[in-house]
C-alpha positions in Angstrom: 21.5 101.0 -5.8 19.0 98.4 -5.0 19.6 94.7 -5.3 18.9 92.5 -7.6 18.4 88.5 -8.1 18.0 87.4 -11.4 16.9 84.0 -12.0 17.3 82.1 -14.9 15.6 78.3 -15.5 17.9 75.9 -17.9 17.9 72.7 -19.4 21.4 72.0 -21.3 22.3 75.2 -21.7 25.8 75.1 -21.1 26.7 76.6 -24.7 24.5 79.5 -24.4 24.1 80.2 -20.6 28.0 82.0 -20.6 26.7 84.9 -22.7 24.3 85.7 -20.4 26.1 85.4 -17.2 28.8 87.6 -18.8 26.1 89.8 -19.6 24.9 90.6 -16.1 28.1 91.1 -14.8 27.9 95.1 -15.2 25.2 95.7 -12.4 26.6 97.9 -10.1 24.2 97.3 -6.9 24.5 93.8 -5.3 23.3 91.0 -7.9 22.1 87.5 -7.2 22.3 85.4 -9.7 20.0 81.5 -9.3 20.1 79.5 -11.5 16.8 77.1 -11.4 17.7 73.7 -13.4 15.8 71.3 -14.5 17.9 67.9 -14.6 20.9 68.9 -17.4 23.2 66.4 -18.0 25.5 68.9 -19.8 28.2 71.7 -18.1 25.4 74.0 -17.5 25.6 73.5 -13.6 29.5 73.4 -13.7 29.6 76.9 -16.2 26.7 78.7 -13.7 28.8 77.6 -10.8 32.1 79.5 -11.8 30.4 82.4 -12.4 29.4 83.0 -8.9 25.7 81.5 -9.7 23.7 80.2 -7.0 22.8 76.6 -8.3 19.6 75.4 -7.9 18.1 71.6 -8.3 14.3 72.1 -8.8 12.6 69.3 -7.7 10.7 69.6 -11.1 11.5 70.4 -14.1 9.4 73.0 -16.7 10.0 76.8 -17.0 7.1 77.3 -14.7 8.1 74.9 -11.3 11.7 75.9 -12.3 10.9 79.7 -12.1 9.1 79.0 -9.2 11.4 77.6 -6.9 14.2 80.0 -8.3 11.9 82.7 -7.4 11.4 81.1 -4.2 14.8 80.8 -2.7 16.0 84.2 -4.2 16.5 87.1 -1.6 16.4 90.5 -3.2 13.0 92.6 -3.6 13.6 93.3 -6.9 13.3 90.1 -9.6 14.2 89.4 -13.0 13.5 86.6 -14.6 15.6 85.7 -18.4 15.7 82.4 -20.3 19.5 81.1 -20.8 19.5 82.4 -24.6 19.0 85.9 -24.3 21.5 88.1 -24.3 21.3 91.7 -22.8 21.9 95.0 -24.4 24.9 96.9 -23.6 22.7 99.6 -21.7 20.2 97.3 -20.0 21.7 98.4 -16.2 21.5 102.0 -17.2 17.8 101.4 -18.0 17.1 99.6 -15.2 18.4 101.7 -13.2 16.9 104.9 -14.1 13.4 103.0 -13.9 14.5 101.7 -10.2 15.0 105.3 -9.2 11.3 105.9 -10.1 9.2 106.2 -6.9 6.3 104.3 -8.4 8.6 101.3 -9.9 7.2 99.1 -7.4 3.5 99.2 -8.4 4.4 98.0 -12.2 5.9 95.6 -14.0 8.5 95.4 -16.3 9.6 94.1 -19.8 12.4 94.4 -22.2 11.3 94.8 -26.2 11.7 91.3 -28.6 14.7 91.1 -31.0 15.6 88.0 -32.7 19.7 87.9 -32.4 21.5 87.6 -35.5 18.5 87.7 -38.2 17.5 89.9 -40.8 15.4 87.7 -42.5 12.2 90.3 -43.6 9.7 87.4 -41.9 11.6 88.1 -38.5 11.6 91.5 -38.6 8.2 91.6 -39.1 7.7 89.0 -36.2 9.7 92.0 -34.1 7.3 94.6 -34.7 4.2 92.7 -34.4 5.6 91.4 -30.7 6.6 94.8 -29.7 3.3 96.0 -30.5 1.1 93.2 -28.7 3.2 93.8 -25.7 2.9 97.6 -25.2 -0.9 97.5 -26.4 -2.5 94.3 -25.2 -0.3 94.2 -22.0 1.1 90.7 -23.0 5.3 90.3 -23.1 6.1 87.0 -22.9 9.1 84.7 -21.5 11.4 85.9 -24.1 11.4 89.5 -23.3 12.3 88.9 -19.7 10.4 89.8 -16.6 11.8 92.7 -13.9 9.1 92.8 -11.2 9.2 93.5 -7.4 8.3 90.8 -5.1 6.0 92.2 -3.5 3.5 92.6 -6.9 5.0 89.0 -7.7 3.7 87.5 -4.4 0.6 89.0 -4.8 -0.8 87.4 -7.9 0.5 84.1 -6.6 3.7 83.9 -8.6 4.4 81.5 -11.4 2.5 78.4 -11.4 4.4 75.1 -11.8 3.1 74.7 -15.5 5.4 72.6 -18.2 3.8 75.4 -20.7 1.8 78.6 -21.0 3.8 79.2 -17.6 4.6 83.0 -18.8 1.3 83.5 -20.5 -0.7 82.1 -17.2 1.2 84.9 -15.0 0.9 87.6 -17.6 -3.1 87.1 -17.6 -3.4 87.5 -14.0 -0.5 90.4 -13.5 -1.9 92.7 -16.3 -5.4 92.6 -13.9 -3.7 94.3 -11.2 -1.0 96.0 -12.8 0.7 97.8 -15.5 3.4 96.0 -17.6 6.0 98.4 -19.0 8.9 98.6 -21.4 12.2 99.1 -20.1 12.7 100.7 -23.9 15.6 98.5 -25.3 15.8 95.1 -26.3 16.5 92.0 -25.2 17.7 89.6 -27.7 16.7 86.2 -28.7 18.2 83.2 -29.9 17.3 82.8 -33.7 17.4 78.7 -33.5 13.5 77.9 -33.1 13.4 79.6 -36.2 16.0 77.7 -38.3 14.7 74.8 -39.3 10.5 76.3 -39.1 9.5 78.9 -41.2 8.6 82.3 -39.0 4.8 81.6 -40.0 4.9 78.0 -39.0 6.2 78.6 -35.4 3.7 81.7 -35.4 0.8 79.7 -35.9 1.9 76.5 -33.9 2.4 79.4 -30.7 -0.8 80.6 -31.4 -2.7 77.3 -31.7 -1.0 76.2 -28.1 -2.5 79.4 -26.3 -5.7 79.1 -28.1 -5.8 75.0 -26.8 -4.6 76.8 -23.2 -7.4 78.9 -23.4 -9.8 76.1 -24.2 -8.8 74.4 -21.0 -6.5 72.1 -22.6 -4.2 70.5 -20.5 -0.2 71.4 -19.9 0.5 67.8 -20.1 -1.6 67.7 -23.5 0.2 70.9 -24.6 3.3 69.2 -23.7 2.8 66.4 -26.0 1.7 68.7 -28.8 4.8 70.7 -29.0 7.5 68.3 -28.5 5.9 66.9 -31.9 
């Protein structure tokens, strides 16, 4: 079984990030896990660290220079990339596994479908769909559906760029021209808190309005500034 290095950026995410290290813990081929972090003055180092995690300071912090140097000082060919509050499915190594055995695995990339964890609001449900559908039609998963992608296809778009935002969005724009991005076919699931105190439609349009501002050549700084509003 091939190896794996999964890299994960965090920011204070020492309440969450346990889960998800527990998670991975059934891959039977040889698993790196780095952990990229951005400057958390929580446990999340100490909680990565007895897990067997390969710590990592990065120099800056942001999901995109995080990923980056994660990325960067990983060693297997084979790369995925989760944020701290996802959680895996119970089958996700079976499923990766059958798609590693694929002799064309290489030449795509990969993506787990959107779940919210713990929700059944009908808004979020909705939300689900609507995700799964942009992704498998319009070639566009983002961050919280995870990333599974062989270095060599990762190193030859140029890898993530060291954006504070829009750093999943960015890389998805420029892999989907030379590549295919598939589903793995189950889910990964995502923490429900964004959503707690912002109706679904709010956060909907406020994600929307960032990538249409992206797209008009707006700043990450400026984007920055908009969301932390």
């Amino acid at each position: 079984m091939a190896g794996l290095s999964v890299v994960i950026p965090t920011l204070e995410e020492a309440s969450r990030l346990p889960l998800l290290l527990a998670d991975l813990q059934c891959w039977p081929g040889e698993l790196e896990i780095v952990v990229s972090d951005g400057g958390s003055a929580d446990q999340t180092r100490h909680v990565a660290h007895l897990a067997g995690a390969t710590v990592l300071e990065s120099p800056t912090s942001g999901r995109g220079p995080q990923l980056r140097w994660g990325i960067d000082h990983s060693c297997h060919a084979w790369v995925l990339v989760l944020h701290a509050d996802s959680r895996l499915p119970g089958n996700w190594h079976h499923r990766v596994e059958q798609m590693l055995r694929t002799s064309d695995a290489r030449f795509s990339a990969w993506a787990f479908d959107f779940k919210v964890d713990k929700e059944a609001r009908p808004m979020l449900w909705l939300l689900e769909r609507m995700v799964n559908l942009r992704s498998r039609w319009l070639q566009r998963p983002y961050g919280d559906q995870g990333l599974l992608i062989h270095r060599e296809l990762y190193q030859r778009i140029g890898g993530y760029r060291p954006l504070a935002l829009m750093e999943d969005l960015d890389l998805m724009e420029r892999l989907s021209k030379v590549a295919t991005i598939r589903s793995l076919n189950c889910a990964l699931l995502t923490s429900a808190a964004r959503w707690q105190h912002r109706s679904v439609l709010m956060q909907a349009w406020r994600n929307a309005r960032l990538r249409w501002l992206w797209r008009q050549g707006r700043s990450t700084d400026q984007l920055l500034r908009i969301y932390q509003r």
